[in-house]
C-alpha beads as a LAMMPS data file, in Angstrom:
LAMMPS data file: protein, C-alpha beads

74 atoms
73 bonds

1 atom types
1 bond types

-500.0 500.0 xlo xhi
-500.0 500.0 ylo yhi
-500.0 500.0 zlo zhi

Masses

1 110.0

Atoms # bond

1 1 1 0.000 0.000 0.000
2 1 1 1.367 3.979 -1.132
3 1 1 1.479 6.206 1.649
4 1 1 -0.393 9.003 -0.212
5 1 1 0.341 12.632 1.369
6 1 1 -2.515 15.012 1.180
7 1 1 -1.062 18.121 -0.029
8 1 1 -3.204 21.464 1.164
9 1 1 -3.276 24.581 -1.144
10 1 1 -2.953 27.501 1.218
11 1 1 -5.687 29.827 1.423
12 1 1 -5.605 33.098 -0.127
13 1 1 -5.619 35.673 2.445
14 1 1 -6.135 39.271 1.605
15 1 1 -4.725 41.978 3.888
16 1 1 -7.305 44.289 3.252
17 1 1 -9.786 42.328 3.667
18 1 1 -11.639 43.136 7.332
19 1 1 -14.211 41.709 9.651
20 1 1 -16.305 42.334 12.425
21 1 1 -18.771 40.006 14.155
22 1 1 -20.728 41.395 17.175
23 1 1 -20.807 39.093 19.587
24 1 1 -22.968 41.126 22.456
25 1 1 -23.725 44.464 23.989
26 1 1 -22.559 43.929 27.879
27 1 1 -24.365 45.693 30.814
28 1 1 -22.526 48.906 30.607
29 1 1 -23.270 48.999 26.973
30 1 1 -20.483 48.442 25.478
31 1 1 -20.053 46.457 22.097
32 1 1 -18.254 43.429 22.480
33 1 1 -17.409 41.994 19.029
34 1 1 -14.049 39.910 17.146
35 1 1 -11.970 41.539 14.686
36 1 1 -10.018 40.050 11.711
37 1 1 -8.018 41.178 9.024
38 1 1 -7.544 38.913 6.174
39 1 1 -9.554 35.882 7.140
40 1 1 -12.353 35.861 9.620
41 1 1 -10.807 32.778 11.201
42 1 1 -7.992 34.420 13.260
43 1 1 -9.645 37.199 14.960
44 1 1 -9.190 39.616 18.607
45 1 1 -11.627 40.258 21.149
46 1 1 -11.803 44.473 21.141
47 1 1 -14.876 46.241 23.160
48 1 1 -15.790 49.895 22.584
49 1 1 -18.825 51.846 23.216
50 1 1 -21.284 52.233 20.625
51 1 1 -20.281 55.430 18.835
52 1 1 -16.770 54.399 18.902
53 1 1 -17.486 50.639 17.333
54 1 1 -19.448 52.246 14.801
55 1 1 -16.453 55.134 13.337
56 1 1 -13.851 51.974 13.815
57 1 1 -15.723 49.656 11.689
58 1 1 -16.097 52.774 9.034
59 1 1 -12.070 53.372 9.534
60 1 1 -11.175 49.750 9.163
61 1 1 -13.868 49.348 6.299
62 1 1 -15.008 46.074 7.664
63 1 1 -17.721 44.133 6.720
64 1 1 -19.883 42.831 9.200
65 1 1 -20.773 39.129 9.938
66 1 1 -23.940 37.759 11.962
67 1 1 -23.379 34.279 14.653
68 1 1 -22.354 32.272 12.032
69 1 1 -19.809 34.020 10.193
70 1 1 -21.936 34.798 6.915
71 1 1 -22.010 38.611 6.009
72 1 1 -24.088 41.288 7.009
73 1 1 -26.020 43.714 4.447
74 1 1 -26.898 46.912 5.223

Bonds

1 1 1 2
2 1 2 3
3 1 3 4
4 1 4 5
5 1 5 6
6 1 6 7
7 1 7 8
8 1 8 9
9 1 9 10
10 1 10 11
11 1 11 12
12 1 12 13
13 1 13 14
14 1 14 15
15 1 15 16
16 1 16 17
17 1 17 18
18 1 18 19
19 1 19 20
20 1 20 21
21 1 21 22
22 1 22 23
23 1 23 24
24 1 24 25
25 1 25 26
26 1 26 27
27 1 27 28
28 1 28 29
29 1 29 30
30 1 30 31
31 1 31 32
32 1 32 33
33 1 33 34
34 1 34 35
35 1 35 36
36 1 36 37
37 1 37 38
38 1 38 39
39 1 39 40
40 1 40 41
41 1 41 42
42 1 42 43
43 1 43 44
44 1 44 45
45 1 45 46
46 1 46 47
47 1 47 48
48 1 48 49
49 1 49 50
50 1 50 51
51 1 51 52
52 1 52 53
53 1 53 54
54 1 54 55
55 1 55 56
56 1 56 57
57 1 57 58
58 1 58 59
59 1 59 60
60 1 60 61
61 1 61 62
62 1 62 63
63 1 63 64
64 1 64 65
65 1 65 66
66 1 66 67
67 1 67 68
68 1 68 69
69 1 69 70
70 1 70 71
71 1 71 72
72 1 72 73
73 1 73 74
């Protein structure tokens, strides 16, 4: 029997490419959400309050994702 090795193609991961994903509004109101740049996969846990969150996802230009990682429209 070969030993057949599974070779992976790496995935294509664009710099500019940015995500948000809200993941609640905590008891002093501020948004908690994760935030990747290239793929939504590898992400940090940032909080801000409300009218912050909303001018840094406009900065970053990030496109938003719901609970399951599929995109927002606006």
């Amino acid at each position: 029997m070969r030993n057949q090795s599974v070779v992976e193609q790496p995935i294509a991961i664009d710099p500019s490419d940015r995500f948000v994903k809200v993941t609640r509004i905590n008891p002093q109101g501020f948004v908690e959400f994760e935030f990747a740049i290239g793929t939504p996969e590898l992400c940090v846990e940032l909080m801000l309050p409300p009218t912050a969150f909303k001018e840094f996802c406009l900065a970053q230009k990030a496109s938003r994702l719901d609970a399951f990682g599929n995109f927002v429209r606006h």
